[in-house]
N, C-alpha and C positions, 0 to 999 in steps of 0.2 A: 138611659139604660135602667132598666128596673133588677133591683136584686130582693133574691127571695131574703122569707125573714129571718132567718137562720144567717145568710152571710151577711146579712146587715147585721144582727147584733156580734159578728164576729167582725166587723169593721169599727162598730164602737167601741167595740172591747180595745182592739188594737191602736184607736186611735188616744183610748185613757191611757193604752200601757205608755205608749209613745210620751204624751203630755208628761207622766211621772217618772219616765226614763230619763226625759231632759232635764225637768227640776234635781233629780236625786245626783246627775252625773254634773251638776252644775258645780260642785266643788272643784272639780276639775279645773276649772277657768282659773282660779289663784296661780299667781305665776309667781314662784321663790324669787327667782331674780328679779324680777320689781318690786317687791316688797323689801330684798337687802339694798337694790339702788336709796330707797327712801330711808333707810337707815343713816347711810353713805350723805345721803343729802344732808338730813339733819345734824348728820355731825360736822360735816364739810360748813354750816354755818358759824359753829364754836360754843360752848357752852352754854344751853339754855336757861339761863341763871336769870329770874327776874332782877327789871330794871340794864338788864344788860343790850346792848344794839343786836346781839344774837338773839335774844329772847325775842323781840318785837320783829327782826327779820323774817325766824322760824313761823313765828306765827301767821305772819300776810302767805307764805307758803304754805302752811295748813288749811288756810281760810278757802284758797284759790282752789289747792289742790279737792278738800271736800266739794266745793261749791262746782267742779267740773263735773264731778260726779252724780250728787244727791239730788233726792229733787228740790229740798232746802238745806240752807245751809248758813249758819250766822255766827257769828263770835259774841260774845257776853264777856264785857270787861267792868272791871271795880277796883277801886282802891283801897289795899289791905293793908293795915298799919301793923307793921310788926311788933315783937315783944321788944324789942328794943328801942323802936322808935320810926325807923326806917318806913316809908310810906312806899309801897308794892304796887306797879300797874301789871293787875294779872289779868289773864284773859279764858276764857272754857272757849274750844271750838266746838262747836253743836251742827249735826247734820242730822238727817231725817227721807228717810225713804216709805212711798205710800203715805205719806202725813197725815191722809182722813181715815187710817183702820183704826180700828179700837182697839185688837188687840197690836201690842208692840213689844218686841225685844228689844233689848240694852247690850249694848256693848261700847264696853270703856275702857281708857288707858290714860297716865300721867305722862306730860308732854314735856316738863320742865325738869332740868338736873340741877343734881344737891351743889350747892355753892361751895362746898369744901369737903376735901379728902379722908376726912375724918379716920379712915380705916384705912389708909395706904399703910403700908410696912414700912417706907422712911418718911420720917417724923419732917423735913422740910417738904416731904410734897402736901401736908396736909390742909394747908388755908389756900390751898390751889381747887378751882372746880372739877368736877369730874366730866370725860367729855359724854359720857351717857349713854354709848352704842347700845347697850342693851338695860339699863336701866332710865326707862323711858322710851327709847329709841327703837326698840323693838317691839314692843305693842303699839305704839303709831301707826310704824310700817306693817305689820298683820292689817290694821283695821285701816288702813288707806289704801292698801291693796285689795281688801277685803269689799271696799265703795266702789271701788271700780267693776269687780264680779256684779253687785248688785245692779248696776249701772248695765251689762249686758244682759240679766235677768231678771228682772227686777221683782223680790220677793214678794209675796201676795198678803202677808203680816207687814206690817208696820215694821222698820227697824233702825232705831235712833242711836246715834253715833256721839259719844259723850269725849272729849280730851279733855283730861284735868290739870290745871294748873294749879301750882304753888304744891305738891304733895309733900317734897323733899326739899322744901326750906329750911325748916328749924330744926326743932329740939323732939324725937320723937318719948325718949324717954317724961323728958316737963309738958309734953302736950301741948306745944308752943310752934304756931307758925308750921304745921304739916295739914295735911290731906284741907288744906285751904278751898279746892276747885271742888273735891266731892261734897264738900258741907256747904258749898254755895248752890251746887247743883240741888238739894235735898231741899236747902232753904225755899228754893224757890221753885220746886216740883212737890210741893208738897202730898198732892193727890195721885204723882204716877204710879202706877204698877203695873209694870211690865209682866209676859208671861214669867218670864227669863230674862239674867243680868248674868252678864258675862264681863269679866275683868281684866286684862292683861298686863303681866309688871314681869320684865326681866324672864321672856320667852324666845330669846335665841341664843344662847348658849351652845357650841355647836356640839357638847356634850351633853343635852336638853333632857331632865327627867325632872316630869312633875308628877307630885303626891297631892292626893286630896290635902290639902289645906285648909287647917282644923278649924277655924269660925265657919267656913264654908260649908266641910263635911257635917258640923254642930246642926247649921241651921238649915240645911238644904240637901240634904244626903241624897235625893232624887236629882235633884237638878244634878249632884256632880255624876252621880253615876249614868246619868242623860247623856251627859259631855263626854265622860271616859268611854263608856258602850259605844259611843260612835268612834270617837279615837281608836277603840280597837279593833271593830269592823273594818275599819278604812286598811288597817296594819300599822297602825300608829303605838299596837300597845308596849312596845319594847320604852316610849319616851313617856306615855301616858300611864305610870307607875300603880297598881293594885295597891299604894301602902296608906297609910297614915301620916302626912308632916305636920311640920310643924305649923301653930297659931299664928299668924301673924298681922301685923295691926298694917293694913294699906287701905287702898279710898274705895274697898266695898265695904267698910265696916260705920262708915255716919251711912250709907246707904241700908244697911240689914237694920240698923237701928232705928231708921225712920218706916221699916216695913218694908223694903222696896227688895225683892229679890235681886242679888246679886252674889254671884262666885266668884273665886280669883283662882286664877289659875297663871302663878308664880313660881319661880323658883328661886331657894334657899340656897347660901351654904357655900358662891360660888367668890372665889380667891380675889378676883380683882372691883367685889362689890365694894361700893362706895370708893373707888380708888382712881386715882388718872388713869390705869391699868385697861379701865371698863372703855374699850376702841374695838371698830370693824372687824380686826384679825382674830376676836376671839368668837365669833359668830357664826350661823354656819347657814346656806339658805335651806338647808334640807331642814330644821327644825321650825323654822318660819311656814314652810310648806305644813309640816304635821299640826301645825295649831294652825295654820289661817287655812285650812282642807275642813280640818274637822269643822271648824267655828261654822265655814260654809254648810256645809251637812250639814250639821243639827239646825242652823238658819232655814234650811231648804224642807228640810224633814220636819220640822215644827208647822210650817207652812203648808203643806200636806195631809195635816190632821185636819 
């Protein structure tokens, strides 16, 4: 069948809208309730406290779990001597989708919980670990259900998948034994730089509002306003906060130091941080949806330029 030239360029047209229709509706594909199951999992192992049988459990389940998905996928382990003495088998899970694009985004989260309670409100539960639902435990689960989306669409940029180990070991005030996984990763990426680094700590909350977060907002005020613009498109902007918060020192910051774009998009301020407190019931999958929806968007929409 021959068509004139006029319905033929009205078939390509429609055939581009269609292509960009599916990439852009491809945030859709995040599913809240697999990403709180993988919460649920994580904690159902028990505190990921290095050197603990949870720790090393958790991680062959991160490994497995990326490596179903990605098109690589490997662990990077090392021995880190603490400031005390204590000798640490940590581990970075690394996956990687499209591996040969040049251009690549970053997206990252710390995988391991703080070995003590340090900020619970009774003083005996404090040399107890925290079980980590949402510090740790929910930026895992965004970006492990986040590999699976990529996995049914597979982005057309590069996009590398970083979990940090050791962040919430030590001492953050003495600068002892923290953000151990991002200063390994930087050590030894020394040349990357991603379009976009995206970071996640302490994003299911099931009363979840985040504020640009001030090294971020400092060093990248495009990039957040990137993230937040599409969070409010989507109708995310009631969680996706207009404000200014606070500075906070987590594992995008040896990464801004070394050049390497990266944001965090955390949140401050919440009652059962650092406490045995921080469990499943206080999380919500509707706020896991608004950040692993957006994260997809702007993954999808980057890819589209």
């Amino acid at each position: 069948m021959k068509f004139p030239a006029l319905a033929i360029a009205f078939l390509l047209l429609l055939s581009s809208g269609c292509k960009t229709g599916r990439s852009e509706k491809s945030y859709l594909l995040f599913d809240s309730g697999k990403a709180f199951s993988y919460i649920e999992k994580q904690v159902a192992f028990g505190p990921r406290v290095p050197g603990t049988i949870a720790h090393s459990s958790c991680a062959g389940f991160l490994l497995e779990t990326m490596a179903a998905f990605a098109d690589t996928a490997w662990i990077d382990t090392w021995p880190h001597v603490s400031a005390k003495g204590d000798i640490l088998k940590l581990a970075n899970i690394r996956a990687s989708f499209n591996p040969g694009a040049e251009e690549r985004i970053l997206l990252c989260a710390h995988w391991d919980t703080r070995p003590v309670a340090d900020q619970d409100p009774d003083p005996g539960n404090r040399q107890q670990p925290i079980p980590g639902a949402n510090d740790g435990g929910s930026g895992v689960a965004v970006l492990l259900e986040l590999a699976r989306v990529f996995s049914l669409n597979r982005p057309e940029k590069g996009v590398d998948m970083a979990l940090f180990d050791g962040e919430d070991y030590g001492d953050f005030y003495a600068d002892q034994d923290v953000l151990i996984g991002s200063r390994r990763f930087v050590e030894f990426n020394r040349n990357y730089r991603p379009l976009l680094g995206i970071l996640l700590d302490m994003v299911g909350d099931r009363n979840a509002a985040f504020l640009y977060e001030g090294n971020s907002r400092a060093a990248l005020p495009k990039d957040c306003q990137l993230v937040w613009d599409t969070a409010e498109r989507l109708g995310y902007g009631k969680i996706f906060l207009r404000q200014a918060g606070p500075a906070v020192i987590d594992d995008h910051i040896p990464l801004l130091n070394a050049g390497i774009h990266c944001i965090d998009i955390v949140q401050m301020g919440l009652p059962y941080w650092h406490t045995v407190g921080d469990t499943p019931d206080k999380l919500s999958p509707a706020s896991l949806e608004a950040v692993g929806r957006t994260l997809a968007a702007v993954v999808y929409g980057l890819n589209s330029n």
